[in-house]
C-alpha positions as CSV (number, residue, x, y, z in Angstrom):
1,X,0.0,0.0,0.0
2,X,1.3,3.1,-1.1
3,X,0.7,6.1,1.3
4,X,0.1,9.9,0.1
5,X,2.8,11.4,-1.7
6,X,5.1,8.5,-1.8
7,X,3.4,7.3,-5.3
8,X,4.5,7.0,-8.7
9,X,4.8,10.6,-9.7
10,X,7.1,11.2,-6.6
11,X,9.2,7.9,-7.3
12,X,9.6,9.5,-11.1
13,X,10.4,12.9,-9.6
14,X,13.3,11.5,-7.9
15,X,14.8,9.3,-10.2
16,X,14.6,12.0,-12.8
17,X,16.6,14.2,-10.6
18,X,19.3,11.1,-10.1
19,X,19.5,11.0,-13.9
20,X,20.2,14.6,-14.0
21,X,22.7,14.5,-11.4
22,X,24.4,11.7,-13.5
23,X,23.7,13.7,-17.1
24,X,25.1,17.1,-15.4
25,X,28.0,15.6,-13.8
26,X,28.9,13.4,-17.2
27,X,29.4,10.1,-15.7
28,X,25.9,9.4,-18.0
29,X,26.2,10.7,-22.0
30,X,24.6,7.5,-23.6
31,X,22.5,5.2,-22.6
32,X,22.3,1.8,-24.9
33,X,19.6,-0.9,-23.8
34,X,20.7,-4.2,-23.5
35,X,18.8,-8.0,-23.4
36,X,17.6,-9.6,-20.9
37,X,16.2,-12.8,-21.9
38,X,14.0,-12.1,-18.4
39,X,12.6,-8.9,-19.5
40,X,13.6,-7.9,-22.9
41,X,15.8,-5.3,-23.2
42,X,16.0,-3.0,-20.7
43,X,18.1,0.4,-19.5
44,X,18.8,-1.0,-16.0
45,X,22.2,-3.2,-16.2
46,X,24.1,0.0,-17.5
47,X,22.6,2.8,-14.7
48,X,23.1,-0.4,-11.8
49,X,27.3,0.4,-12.9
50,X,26.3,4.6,-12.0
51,X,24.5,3.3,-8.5
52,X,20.5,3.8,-9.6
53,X,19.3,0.3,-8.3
54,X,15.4,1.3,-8.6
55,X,14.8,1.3,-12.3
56,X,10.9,1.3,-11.6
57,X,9.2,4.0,-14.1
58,X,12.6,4.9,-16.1
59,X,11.2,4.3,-19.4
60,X,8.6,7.2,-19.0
61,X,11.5,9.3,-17.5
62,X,13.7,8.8,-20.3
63,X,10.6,9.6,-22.5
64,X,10.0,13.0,-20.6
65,X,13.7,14.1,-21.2
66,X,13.3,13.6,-24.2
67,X,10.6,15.8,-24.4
68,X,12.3,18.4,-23.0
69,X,15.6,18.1,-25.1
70,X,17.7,16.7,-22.5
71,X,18.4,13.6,-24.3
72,X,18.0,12.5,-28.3
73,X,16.1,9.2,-28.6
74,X,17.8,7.7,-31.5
75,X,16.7,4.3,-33.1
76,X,18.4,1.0,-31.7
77,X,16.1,-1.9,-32.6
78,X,12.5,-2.9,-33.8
79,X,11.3,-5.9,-31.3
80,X,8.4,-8.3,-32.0
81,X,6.2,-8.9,-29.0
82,X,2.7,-10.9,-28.7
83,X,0.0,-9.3,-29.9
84,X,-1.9,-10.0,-27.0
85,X,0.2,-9.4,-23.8
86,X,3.1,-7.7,-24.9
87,X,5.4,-10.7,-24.1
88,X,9.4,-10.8,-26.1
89,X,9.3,-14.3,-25.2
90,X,8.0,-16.1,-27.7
91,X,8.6,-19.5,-29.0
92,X,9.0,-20.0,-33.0
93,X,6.8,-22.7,-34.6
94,X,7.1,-23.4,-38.1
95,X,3.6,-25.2,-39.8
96,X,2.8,-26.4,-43.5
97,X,1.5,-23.5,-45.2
98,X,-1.3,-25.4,-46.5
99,X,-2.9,-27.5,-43.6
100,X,-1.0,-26.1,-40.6
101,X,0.6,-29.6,-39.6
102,X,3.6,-29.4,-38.1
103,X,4.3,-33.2,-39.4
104,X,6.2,-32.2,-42.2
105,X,10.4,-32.6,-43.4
106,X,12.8,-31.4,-45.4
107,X,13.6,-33.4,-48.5
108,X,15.0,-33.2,-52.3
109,X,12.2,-33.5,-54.9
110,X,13.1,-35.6,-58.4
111,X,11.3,-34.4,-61.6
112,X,11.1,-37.2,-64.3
113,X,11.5,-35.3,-67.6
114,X,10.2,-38.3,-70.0
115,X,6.6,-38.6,-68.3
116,X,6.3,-35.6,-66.1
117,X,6.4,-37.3,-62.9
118,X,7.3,-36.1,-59.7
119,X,8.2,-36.7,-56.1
120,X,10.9,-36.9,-53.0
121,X,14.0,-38.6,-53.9
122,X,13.3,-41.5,-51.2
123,X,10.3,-42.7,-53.8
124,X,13.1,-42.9,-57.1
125,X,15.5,-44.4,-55.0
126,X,15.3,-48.6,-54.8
127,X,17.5,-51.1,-51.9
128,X,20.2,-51.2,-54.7
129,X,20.6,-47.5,-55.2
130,X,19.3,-47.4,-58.3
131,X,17.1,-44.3,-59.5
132,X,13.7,-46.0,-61.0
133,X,10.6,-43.7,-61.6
134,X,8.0,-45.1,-59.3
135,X,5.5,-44.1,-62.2
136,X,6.2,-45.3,-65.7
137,X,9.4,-47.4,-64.6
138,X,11.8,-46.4,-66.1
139,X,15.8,-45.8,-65.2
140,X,17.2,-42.4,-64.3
141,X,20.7,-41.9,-65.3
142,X,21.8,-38.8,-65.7
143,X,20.7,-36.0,-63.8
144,X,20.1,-32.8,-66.5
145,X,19.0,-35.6,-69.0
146,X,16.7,-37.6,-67.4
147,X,16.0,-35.9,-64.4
148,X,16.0,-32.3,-62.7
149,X,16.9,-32.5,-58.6
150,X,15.7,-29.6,-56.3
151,X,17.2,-29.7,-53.2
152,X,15.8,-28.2,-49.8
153,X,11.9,-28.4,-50.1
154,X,9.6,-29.6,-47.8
155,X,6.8,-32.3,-48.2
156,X,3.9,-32.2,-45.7
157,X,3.4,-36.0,-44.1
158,X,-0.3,-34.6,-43.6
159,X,-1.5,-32.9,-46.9
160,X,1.7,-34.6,-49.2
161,X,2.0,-31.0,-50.4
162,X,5.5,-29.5,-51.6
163,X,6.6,-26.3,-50.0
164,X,10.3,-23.9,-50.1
165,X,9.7,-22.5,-47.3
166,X,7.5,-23.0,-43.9
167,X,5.0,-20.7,-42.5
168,X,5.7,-19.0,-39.0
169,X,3.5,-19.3,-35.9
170,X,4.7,-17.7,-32.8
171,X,3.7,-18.9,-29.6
172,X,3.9,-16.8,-26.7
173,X,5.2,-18.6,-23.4
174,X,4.0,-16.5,-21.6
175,X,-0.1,-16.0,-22.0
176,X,0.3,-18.9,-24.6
177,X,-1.5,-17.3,-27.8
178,X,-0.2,-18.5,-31.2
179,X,0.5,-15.2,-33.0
180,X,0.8,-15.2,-37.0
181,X,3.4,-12.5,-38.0
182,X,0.4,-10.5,-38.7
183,X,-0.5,-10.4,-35.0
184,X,2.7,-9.6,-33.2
185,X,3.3,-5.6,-32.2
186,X,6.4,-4.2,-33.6
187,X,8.1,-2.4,-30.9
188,X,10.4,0.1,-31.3
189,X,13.7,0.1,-28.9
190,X,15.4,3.7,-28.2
191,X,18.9,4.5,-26.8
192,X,19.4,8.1,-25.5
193,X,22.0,10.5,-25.9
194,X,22.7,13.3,-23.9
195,X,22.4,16.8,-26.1
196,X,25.4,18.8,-25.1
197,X,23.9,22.0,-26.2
198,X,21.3,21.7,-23.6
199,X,23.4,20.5,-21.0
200,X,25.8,23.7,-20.9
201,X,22.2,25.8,-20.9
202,X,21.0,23.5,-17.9
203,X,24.5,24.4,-16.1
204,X,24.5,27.9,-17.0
205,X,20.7,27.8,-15.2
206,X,22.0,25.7,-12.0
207,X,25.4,28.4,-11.9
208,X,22.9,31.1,-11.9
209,X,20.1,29.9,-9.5
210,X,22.8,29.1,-7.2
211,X,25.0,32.6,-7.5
212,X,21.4,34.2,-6.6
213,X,21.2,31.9,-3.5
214,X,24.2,32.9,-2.0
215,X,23.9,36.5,-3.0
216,X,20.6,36.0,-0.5
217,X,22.7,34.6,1.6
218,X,24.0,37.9,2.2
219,X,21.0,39.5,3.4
220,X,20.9,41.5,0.0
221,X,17.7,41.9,-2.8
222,X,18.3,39.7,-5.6
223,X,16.4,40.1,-9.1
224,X,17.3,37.7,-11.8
225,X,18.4,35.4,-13.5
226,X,17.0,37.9,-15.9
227,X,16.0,41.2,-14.4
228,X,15.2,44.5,-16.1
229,X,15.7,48.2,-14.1
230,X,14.2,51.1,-15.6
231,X,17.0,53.5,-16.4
232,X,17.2,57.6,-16.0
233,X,16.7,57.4,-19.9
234,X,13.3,55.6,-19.4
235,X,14.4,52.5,-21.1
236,X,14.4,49.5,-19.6
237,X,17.8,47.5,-19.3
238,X,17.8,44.3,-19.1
239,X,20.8,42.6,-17.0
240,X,21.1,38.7,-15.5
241,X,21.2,40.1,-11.8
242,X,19.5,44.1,-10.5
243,X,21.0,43.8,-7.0
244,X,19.6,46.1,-4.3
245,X,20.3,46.5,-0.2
246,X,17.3,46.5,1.7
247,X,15.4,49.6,1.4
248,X,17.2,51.2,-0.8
249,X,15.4,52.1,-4.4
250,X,19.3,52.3,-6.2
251,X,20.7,49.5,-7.1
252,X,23.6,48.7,-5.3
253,X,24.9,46.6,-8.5
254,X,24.1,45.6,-11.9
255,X,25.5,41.8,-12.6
256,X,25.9,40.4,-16.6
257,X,27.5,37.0,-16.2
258,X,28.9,35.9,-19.6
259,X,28.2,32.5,-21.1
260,X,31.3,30.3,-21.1
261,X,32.6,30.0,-24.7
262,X,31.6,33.7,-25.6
263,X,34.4,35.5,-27.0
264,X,33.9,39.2,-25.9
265,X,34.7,42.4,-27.9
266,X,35.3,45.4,-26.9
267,X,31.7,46.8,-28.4
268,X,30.1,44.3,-25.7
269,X,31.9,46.2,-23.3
270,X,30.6,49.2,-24.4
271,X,27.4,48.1,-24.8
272,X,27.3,46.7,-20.6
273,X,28.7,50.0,-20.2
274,X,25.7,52.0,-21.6
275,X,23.0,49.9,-20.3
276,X,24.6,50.3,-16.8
277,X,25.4,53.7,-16.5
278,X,21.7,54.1,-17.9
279,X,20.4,51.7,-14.8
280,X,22.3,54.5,-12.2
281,X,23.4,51.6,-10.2
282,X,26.6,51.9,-7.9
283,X,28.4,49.3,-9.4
284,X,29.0,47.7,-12.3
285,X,29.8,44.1,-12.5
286,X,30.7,41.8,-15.8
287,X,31.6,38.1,-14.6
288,X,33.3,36.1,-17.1
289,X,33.9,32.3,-16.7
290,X,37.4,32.9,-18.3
291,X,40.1,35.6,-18.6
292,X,40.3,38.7,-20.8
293,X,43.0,40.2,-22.1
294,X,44.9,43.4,-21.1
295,X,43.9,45.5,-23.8
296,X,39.8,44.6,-23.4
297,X,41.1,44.8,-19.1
298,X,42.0,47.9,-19.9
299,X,39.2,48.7,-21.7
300,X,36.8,47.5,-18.8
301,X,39.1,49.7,-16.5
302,X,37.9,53.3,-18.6
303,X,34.4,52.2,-18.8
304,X,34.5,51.8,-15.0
305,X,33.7,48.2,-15.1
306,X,34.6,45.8,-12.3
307,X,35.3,42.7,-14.0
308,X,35.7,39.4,-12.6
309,X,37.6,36.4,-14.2
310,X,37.6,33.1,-13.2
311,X,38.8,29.7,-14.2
312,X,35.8,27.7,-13.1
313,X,31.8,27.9,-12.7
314,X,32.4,27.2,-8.7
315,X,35.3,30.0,-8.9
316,X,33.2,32.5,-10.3
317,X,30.4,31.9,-7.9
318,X,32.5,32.2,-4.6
319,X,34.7,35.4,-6.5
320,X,31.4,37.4,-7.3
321,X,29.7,36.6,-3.7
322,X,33.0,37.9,-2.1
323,X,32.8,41.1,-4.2
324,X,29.1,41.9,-3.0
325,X,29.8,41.0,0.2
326,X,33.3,43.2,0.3
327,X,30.7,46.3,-1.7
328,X,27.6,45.9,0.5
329,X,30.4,46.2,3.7
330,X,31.5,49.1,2.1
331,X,28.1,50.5,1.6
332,X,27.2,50.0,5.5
333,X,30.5,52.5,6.2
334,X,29.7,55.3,3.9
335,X,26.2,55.2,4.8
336,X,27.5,55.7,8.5
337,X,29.8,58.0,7.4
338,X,26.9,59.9,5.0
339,X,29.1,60.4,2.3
340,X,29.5,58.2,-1.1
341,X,32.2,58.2,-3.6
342,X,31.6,59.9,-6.9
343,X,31.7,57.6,-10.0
């Protein structure tokens, strides 16, 4: 018995969030099903190797990131399964294709050429190994001159009918219906790969929500990821963080954090440099997951930019909290002091 809020949906929530862990850290890129002769094929054997032991409603989780563009379902395999239950395990049963006996064997059928006649080898063939036409009586001597030979047909014990090849039943062991090919469900089998363009959006989201938590964490107001701040000029300007102290209408800062991989110019400079001074904040801050060079340092410098470079998503987090914290300290002595620098 399941009790409230520990069914299904939450079990899903929480293996979904395992799998992201996995997908975010990059211990899990691909996922390939494999066989098992138990189940069918299945996704579990592979994540048991990451440490996810409770597989239960996976398949739908796999389906939903999917959906989301997480992960690329690509075509692995097609899989016949009963018609009727669903079962892979299914036992092959070959039947005439006239009467459905199963009494039937493979055997090399003799053609007569003088009178037409024909039949398996075993009724030409006599005790002395002699080929004699059960029909008109005659010798067969030459094969291409007296007679033709086709090997690998099948003669039905039940309806004496010639066949090449057999019909298929399947039999399901499991709910025990006899499928025709025309009754089994074609399933198709998925393996999942991890889309890395999503993946460096989904850690760009996790490095922001968790640079707003610990700016909180400082007792200051955090808007973002994605605010906007109305400037002097009337425009709104639109920045990834509008940082204020409490009860104050100014911002105390105005954050961009650059994605990692962008290459920055000096115009983009220019650009943060407009919208900020615009925004009449006290600071303004550009955090880059990388290092620029002097001349564009420089360049920052004049603009009155405080940049900060880092090496590393968890570097930057920890270099921009120390900065607010270091500026909103700063802020509590000139406001005791009543005074504030001019930009």
């Amino acid at each position: 018995m399941e009790l409230d809020g520990e069914g299904p949906s939450r079990r899903d929530d929480a293996l979904k969030r395992r799998l992201m862990d996995l997908i975010l850290s990059g211990e899990l890129q691909e996922l390939t099903p494999v066989f098992d002769p138990d189940v069918g094929f299945t996704y579990c054997p592979p994540l048991r190797d990451l440490g996810v032991l409770d597989c239960e409603g996976l398949e739908e989780v796999l389906r939903e990131l999917a959906r989301e563009g997480i992960l690329r379902a690509e075509l692995h395999d097609n899989i016949a399964v009963c018609g009727r239950c669903g079962s892979h395990r299914l036992v092959i049963r070959p039947v005439c294709p006239y009467c459905g006996s199963v009494n039937f064997r493979r055997t090399t059928v003799i053609e007569h050429l003088a009178c037409g006649y024909s039949g398996p080898e075993t009724d030409f063939r006599t005790p002395s190994g002699e080929m004699i036409c059960p029909k008109c009586g005659k010798r067969l001597r030459a094969i291409g001159v007296d007679y033709l030979r086709t090997a690998d047909v099948y003669l039905c014990s039940d309806c004496g009918e010639f066949f090449s090849l057999p019909e298929l039943k399947f039999l399901c062991a499991d709910c025990g219906k006899e499928n025709s090919f025309k009754d089994l469900r074609i399933v198709r089998v998925y393996r999942y790969k991890v889309i890395p363009e999503k993946i460096r959006s989904l850690e760009e989201a996790n490095l922001l929500n968790e640079l707003a938590s610990r700016i909180r964490e400082l007792g200051l107001l955090v808007e973002g990821p994605g605010a906007k701040v109305r400037g002097v000029s009337g425009i709104g300007q639109g920045f990834t963080f509008v940082i204020k102290s409490p009860g104050e209408p100014i911002p105390l800062a105005v954050v961009d954090v650059v994605p990692a991989g962008r290459q920055l110019k000096e115009e983009d400079l220019l650009r943060f440099f407009a919208k900020a001074f615009d925004a009449n904040a006290r600071y303004w801050i550009l955090a880059l997951p990388t290092r620029l060079d002097d001349r564009l340092r420089d360049v920052a410098g004049r603009y009155g930019i405080t940049l900060v470079e880092s090496t590393g998503q968890e570097d930057l987090v920890e270099k921009v909290v120390q900065l607010l914290r270091d500026l909103a300290f700063k802020e509590r002595l000139l406001e005791e002091d009543h005074s504030y620098p001019e930009r």
